[in-house]
N, CA, C and O atoms as a Maestro MAE file, in Angstrom:
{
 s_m_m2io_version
 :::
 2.0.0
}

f_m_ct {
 s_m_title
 :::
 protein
 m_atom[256] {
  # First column is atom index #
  i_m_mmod_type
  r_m_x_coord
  r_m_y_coord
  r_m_z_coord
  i_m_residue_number
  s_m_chain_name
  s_m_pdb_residue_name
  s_m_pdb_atom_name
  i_m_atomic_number
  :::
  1 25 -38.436 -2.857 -0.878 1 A "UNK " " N  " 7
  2 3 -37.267 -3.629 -0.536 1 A "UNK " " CA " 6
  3 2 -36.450 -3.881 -1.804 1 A "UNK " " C  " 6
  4 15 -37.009 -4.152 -2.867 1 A "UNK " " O  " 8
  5 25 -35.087 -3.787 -1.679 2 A "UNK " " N  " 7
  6 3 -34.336 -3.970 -2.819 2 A "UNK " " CA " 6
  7 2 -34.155 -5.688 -3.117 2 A "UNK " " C  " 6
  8 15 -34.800 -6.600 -2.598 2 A "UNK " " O  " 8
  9 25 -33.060 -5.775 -4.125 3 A "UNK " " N  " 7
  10 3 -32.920 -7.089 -4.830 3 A "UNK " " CA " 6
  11 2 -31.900 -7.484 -3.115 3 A "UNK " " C  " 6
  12 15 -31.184 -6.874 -2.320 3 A "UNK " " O  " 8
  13 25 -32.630 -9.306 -3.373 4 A "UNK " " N  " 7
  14 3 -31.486 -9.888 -2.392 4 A "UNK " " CA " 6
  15 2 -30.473 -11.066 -3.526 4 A "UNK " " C  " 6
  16 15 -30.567 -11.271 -4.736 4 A "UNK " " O  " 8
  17 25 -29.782 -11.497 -2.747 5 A "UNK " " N  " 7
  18 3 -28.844 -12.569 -4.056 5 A "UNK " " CA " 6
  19 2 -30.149 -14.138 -3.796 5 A "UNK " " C  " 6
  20 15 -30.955 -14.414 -2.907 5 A "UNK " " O  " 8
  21 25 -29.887 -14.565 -4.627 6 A "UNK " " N  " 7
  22 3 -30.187 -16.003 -4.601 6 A "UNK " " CA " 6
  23 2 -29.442 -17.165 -4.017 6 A "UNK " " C  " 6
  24 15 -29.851 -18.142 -3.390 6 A "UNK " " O  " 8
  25 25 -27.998 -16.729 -4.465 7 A "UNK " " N  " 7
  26 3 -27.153 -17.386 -4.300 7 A "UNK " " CA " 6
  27 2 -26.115 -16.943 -3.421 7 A "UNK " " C  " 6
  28 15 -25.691 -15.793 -3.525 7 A "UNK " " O  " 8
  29 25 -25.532 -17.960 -2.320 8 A "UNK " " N  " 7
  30 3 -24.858 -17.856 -1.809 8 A "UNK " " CA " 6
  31 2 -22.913 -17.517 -2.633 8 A "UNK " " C  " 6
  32 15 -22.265 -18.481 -3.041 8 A "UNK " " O  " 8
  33 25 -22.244 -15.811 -2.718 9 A "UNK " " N  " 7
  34 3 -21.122 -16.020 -3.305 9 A "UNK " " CA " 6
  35 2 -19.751 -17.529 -2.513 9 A "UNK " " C  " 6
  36 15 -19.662 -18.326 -1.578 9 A "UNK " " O  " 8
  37 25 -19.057 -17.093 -3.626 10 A "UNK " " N  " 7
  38 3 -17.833 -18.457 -2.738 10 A "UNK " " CA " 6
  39 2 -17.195 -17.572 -2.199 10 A "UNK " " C  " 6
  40 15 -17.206 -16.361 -2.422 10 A "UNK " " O  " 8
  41 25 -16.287 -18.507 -1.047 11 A "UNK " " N  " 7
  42 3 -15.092 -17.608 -0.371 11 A "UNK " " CA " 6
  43 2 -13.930 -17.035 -1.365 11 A "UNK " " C  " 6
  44 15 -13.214 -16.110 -0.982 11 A "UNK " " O  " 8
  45 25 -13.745 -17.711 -2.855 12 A "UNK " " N  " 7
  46 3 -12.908 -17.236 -3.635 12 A "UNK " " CA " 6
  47 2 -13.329 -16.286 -4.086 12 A "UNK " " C  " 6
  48 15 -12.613 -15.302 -3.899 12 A "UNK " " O  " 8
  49 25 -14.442 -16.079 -4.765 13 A "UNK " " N  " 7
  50 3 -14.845 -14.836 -4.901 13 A "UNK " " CA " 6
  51 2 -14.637 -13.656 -4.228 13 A "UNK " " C  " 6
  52 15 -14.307 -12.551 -4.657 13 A "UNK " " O  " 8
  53 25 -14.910 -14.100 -2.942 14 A "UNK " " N  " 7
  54 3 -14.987 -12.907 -1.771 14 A "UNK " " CA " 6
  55 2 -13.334 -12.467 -2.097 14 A "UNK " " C  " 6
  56 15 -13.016 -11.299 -2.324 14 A "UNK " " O  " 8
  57 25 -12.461 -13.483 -2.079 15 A "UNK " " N  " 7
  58 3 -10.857 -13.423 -2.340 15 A "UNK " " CA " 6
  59 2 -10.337 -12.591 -3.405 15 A "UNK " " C  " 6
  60 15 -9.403 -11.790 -3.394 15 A "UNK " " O  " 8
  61 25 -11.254 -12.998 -4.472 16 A "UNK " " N  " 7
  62 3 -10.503 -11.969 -6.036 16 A "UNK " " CA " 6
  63 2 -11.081 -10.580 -5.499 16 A "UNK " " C  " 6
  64 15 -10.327 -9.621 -5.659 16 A "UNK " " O  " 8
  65 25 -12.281 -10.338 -4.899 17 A "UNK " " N  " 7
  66 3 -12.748 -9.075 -5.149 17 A "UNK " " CA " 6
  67 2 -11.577 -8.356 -3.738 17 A "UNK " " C  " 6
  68 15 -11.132 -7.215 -3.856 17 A "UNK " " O  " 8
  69 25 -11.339 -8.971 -2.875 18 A "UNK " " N  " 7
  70 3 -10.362 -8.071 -1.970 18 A "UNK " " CA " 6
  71 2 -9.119 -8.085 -2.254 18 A "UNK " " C  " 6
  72 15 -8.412 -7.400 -1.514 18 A "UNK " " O  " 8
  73 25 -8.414 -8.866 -3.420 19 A "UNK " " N  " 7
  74 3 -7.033 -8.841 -3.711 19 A "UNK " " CA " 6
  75 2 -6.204 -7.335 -4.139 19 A "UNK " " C  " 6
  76 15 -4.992 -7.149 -4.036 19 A "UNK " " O  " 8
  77 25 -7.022 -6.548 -4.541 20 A "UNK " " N  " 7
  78 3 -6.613 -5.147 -3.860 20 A "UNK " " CA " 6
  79 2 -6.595 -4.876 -2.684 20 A "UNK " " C  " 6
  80 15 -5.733 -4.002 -2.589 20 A "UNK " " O  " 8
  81 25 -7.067 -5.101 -1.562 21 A "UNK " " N  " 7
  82 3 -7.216 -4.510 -0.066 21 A "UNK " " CA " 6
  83 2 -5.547 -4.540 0.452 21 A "UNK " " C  " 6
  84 15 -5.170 -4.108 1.541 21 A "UNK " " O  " 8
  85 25 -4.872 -5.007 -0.345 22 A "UNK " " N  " 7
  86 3 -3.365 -5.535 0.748 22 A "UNK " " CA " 6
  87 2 -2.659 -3.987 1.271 22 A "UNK " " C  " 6
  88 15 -3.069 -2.918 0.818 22 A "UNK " " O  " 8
  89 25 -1.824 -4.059 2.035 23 A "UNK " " N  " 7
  90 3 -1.308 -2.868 2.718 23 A "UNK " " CA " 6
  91 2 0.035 -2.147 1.770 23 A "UNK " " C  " 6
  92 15 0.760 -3.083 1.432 23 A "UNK " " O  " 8
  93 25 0.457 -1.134 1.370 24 A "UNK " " N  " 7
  94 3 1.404 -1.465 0.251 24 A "UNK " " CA " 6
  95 2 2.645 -0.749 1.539 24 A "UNK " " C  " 6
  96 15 2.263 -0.114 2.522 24 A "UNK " " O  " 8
  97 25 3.881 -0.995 1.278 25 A "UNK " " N  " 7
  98 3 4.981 -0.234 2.005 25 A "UNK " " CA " 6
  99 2 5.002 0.956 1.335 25 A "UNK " " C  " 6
  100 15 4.622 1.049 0.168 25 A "UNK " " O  " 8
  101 25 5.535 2.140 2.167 26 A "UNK " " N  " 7
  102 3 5.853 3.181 2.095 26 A "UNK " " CA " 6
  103 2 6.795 3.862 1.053 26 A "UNK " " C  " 6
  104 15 7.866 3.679 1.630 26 A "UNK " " O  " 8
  105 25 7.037 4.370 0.174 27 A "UNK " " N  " 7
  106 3 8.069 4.786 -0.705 27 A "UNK " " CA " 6
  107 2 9.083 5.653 0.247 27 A "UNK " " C  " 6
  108 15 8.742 6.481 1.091 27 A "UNK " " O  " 8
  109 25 10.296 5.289 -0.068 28 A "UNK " " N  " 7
  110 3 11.584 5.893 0.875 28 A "UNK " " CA " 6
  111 2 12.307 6.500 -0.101 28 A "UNK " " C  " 6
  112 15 12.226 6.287 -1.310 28 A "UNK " " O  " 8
  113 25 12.938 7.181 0.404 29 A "UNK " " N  " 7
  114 3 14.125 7.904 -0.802 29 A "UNK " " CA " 6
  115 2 15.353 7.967 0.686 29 A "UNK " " C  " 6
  116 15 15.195 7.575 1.843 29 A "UNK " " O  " 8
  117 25 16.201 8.439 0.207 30 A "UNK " " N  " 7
  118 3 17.348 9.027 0.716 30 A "UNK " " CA " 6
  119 2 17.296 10.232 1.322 30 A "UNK " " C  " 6
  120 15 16.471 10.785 0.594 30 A "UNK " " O  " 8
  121 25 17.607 11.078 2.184 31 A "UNK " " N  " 7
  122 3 17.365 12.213 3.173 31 A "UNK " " CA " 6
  123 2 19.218 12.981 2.792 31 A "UNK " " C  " 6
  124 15 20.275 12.662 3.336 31 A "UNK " " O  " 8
  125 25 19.008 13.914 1.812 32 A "UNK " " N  " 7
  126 3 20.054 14.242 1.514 32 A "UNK " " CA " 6
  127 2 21.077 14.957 2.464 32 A "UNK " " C  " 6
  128 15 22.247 15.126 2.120 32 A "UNK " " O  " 8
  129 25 20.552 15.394 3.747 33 A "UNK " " N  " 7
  130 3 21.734 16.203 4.470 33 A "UNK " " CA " 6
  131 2 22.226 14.851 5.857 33 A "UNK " " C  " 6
  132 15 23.045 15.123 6.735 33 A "UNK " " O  " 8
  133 25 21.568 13.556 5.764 34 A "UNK " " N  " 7
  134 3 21.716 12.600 6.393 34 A "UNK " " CA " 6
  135 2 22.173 11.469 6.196 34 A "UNK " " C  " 6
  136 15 22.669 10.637 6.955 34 A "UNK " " O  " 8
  137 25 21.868 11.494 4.543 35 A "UNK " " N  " 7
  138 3 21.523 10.141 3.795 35 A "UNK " " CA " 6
  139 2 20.945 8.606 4.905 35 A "UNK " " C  " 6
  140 15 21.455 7.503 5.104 35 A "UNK " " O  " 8
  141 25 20.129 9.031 5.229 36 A "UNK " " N  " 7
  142 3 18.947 7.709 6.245 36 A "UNK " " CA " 6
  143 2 18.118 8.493 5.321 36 A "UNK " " C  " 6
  144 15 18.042 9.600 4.789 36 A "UNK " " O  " 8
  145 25 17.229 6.754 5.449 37 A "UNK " " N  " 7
  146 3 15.990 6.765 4.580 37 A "UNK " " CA " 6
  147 2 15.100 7.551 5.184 37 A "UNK " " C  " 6
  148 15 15.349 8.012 6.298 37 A "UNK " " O  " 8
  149 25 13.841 7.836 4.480 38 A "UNK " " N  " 7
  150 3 12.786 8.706 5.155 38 A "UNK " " CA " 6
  151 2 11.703 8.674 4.172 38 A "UNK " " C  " 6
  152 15 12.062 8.638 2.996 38 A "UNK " " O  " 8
  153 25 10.632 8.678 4.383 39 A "UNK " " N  " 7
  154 3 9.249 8.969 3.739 39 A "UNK " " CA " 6
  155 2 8.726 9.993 2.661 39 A "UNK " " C  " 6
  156 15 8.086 10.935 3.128 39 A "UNK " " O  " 8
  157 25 8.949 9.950 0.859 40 A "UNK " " N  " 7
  158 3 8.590 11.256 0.640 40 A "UNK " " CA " 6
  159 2 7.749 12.377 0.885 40 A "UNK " " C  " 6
  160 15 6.557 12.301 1.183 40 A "UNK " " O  " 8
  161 25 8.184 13.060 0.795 41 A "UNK " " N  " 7
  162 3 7.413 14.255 1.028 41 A "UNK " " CA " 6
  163 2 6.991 14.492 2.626 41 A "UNK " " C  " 6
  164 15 5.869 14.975 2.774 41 A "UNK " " O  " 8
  165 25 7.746 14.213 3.833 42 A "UNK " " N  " 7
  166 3 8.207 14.122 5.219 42 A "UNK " " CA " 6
  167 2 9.434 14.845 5.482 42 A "UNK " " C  " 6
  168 15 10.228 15.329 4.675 42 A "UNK " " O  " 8
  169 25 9.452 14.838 6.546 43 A "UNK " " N  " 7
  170 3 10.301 15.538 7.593 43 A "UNK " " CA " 6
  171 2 11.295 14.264 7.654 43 A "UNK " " C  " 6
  172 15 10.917 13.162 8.051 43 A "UNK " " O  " 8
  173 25 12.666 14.554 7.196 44 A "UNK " " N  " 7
  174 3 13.551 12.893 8.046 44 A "UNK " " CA " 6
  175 2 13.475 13.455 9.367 44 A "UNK " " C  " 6
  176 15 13.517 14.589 9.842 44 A "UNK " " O  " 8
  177 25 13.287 11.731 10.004 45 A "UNK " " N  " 7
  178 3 12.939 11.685 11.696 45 A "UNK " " CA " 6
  179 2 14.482 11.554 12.088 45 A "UNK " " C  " 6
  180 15 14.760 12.019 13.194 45 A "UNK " " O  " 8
  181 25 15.327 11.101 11.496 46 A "UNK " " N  " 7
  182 3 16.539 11.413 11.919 46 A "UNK " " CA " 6
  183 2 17.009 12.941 12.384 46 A "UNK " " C  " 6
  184 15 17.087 13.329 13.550 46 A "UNK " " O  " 8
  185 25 17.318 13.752 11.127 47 A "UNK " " N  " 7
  186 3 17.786 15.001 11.464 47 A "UNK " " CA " 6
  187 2 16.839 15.972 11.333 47 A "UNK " " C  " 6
  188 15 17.338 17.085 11.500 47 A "UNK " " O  " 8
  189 25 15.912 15.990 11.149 48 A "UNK " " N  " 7
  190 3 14.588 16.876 10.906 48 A "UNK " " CA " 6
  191 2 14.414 17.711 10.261 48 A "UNK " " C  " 6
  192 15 13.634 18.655 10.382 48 A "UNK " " O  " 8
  193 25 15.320 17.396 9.279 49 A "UNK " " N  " 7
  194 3 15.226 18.680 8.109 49 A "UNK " " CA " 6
  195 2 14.578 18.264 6.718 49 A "UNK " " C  " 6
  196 15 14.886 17.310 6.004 49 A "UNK " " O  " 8
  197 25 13.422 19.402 6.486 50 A "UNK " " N  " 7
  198 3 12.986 18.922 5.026 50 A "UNK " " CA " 6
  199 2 13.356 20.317 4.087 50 A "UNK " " C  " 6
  200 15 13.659 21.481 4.347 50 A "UNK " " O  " 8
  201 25 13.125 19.407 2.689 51 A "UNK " " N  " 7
  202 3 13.486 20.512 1.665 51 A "UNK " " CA " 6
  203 2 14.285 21.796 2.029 51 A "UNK " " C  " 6
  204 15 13.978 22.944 1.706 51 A "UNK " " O  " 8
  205 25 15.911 21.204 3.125 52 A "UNK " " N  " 7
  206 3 16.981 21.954 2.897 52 A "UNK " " CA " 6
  207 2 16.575 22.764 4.117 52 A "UNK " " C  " 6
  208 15 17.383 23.682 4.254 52 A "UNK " " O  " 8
  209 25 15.864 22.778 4.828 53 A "UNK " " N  " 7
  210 3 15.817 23.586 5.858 53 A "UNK " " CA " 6
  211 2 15.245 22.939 7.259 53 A "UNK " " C  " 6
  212 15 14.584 21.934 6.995 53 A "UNK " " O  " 8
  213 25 15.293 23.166 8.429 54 A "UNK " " N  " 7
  214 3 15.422 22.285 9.939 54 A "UNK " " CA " 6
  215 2 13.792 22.422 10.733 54 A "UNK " " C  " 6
  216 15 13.370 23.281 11.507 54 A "UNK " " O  " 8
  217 25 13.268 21.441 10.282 55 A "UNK " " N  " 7
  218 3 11.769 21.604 10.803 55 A "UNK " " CA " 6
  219 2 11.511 21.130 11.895 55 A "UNK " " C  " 6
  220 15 10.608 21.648 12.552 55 A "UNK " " O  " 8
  221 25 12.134 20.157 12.339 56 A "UNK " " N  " 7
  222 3 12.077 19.152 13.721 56 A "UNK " " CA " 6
  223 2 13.241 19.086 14.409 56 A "UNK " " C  " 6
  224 15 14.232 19.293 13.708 56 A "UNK " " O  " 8
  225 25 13.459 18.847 15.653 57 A "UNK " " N  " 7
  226 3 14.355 18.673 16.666 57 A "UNK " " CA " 6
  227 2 15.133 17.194 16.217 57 A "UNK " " C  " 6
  228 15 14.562 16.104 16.189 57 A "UNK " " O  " 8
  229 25 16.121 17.361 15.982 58 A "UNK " " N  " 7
  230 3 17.203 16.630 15.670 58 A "UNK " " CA " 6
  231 2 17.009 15.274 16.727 58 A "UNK " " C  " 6
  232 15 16.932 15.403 17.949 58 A "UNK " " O  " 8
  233 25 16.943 13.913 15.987 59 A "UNK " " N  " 7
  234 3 16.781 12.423 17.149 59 A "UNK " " CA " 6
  235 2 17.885 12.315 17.688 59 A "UNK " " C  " 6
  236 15 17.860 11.619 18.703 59 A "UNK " " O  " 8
  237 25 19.311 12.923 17.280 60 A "UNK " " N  " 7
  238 3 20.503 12.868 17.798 60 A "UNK " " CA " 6
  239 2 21.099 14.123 17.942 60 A "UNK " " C  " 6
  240 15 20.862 15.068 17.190 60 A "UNK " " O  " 8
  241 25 21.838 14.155 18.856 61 A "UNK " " N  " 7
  242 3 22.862 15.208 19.048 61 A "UNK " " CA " 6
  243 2 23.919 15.044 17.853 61 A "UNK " " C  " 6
  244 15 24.291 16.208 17.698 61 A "UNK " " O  " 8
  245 25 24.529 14.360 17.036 62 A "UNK " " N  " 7
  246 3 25.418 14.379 16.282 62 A "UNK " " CA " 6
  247 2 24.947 14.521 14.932 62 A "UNK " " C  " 6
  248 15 25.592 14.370 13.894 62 A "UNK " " O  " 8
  249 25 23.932 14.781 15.056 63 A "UNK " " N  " 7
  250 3 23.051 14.415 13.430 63 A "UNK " " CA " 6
  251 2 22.635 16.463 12.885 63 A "UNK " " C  " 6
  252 15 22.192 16.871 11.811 63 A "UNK " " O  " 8
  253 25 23.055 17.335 14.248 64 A "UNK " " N  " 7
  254 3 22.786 18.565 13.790 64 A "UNK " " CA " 6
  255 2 24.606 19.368 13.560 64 A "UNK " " C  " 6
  256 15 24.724 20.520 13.144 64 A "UNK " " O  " 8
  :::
 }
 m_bond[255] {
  # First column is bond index #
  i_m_from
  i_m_to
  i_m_order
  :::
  1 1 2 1
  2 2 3 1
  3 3 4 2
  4 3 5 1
  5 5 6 1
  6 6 7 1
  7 7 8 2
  8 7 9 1
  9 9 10 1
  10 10 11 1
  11 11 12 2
  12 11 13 1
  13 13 14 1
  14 14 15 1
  15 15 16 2
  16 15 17 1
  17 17 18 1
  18 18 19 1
  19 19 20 2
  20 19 21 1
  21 21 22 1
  22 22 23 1
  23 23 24 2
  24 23 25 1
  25 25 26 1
  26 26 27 1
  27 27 28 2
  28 27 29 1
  29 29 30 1
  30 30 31 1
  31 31 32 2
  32 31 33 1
  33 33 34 1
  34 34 35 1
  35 35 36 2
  36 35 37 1
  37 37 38 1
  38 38 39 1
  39 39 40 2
  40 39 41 1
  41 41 42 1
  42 42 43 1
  43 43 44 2
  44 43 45 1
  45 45 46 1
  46 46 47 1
  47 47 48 2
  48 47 49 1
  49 49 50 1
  50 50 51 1
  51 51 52 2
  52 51 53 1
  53 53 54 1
  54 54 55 1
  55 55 56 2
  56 55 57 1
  57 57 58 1
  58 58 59 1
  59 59 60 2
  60 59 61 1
  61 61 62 1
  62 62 63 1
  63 63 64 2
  64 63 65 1
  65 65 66 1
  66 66 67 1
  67 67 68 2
  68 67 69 1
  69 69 70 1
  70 70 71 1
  71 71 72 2
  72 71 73 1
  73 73 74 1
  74 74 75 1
  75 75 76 2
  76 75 77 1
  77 77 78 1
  78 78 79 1
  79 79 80 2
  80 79 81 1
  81 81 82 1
  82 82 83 1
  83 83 84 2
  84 83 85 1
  85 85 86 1
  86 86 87 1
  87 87 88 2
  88 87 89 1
  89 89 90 1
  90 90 91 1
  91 91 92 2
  92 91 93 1
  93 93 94 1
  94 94 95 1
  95 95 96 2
  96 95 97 1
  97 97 98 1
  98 98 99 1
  99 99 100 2
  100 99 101 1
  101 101 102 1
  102 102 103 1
  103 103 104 2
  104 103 105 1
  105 105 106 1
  106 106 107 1
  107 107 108 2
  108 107 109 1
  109 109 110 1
  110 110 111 1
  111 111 112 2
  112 111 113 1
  113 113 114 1
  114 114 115 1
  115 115 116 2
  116 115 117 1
  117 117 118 1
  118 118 119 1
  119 119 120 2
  120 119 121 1
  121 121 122 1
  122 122 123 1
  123 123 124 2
  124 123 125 1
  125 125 126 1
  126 126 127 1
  127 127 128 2
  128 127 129 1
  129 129 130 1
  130 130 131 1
  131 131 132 2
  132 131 133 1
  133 133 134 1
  134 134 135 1
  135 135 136 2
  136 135 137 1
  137 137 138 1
  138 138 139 1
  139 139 140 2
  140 139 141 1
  141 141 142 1
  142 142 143 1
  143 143 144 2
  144 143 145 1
  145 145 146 1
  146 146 147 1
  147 147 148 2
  148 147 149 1
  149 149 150 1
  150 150 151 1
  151 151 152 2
  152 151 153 1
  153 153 154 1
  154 154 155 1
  155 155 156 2
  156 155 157 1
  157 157 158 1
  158 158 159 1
  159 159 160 2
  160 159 161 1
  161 161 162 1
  162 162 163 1
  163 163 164 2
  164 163 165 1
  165 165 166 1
  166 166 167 1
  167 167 168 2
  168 167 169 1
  169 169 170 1
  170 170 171 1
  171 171 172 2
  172 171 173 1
  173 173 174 1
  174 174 175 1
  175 175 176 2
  176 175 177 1
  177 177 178 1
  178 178 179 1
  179 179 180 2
  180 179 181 1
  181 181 182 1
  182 182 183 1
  183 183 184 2
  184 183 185 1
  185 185 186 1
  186 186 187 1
  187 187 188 2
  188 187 189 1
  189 189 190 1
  190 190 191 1
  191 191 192 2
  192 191 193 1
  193 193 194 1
  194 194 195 1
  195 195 196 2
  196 195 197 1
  197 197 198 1
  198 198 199 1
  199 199 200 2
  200 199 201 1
  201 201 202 1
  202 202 203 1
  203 203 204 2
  204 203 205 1
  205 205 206 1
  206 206 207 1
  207 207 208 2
  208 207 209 1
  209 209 210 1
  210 210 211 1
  211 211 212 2
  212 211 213 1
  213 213 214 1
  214 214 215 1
  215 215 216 2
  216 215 217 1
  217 217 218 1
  218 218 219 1
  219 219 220 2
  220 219 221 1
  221 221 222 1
  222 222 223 1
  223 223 224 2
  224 223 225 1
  225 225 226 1
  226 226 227 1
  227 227 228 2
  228 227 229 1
  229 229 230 1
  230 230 231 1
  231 231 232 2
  232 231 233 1
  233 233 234 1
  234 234 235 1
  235 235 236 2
  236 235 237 1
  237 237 238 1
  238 238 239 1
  239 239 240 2
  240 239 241 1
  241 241 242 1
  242 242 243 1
  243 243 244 2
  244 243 245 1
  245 245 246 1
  246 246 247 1
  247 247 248 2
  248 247 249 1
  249 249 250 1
  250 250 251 1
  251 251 252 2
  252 251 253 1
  253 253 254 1
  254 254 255 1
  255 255 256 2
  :::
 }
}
């Protein structure tokens, strides 16, 4: 059987050690044949074109 603790840790503890866990937002850039934001290195969900060329079906009719 391995080592057990002795001691009960605190809830702060438990706190510093997960203060990395948080969720971070997404990095956006600009979607150059749309300019709407979009996700790097993605397809914009607007007009569906990545790196200059049409990968996805356009969310609008006016956007092709």
């Amino acid at each position: 059987m391995g080592a057990l603790p002795k001691k009960r840790h605190t809830n702060a503890r438990q706190g510093h050690r997960r203060a990395h866990h948080k969720v971070k937002l997404p990095q956006l850039t600009i979607c150059p044949q749309c300019r709407q934001p979009r996700q790097s290195h993605h397809a914009c969900p607007n007009c569906g074109s990545y790196r200059g060329r049409q990968v996805l079906k356009a969310k609008n009719a006016a956007a092709e």
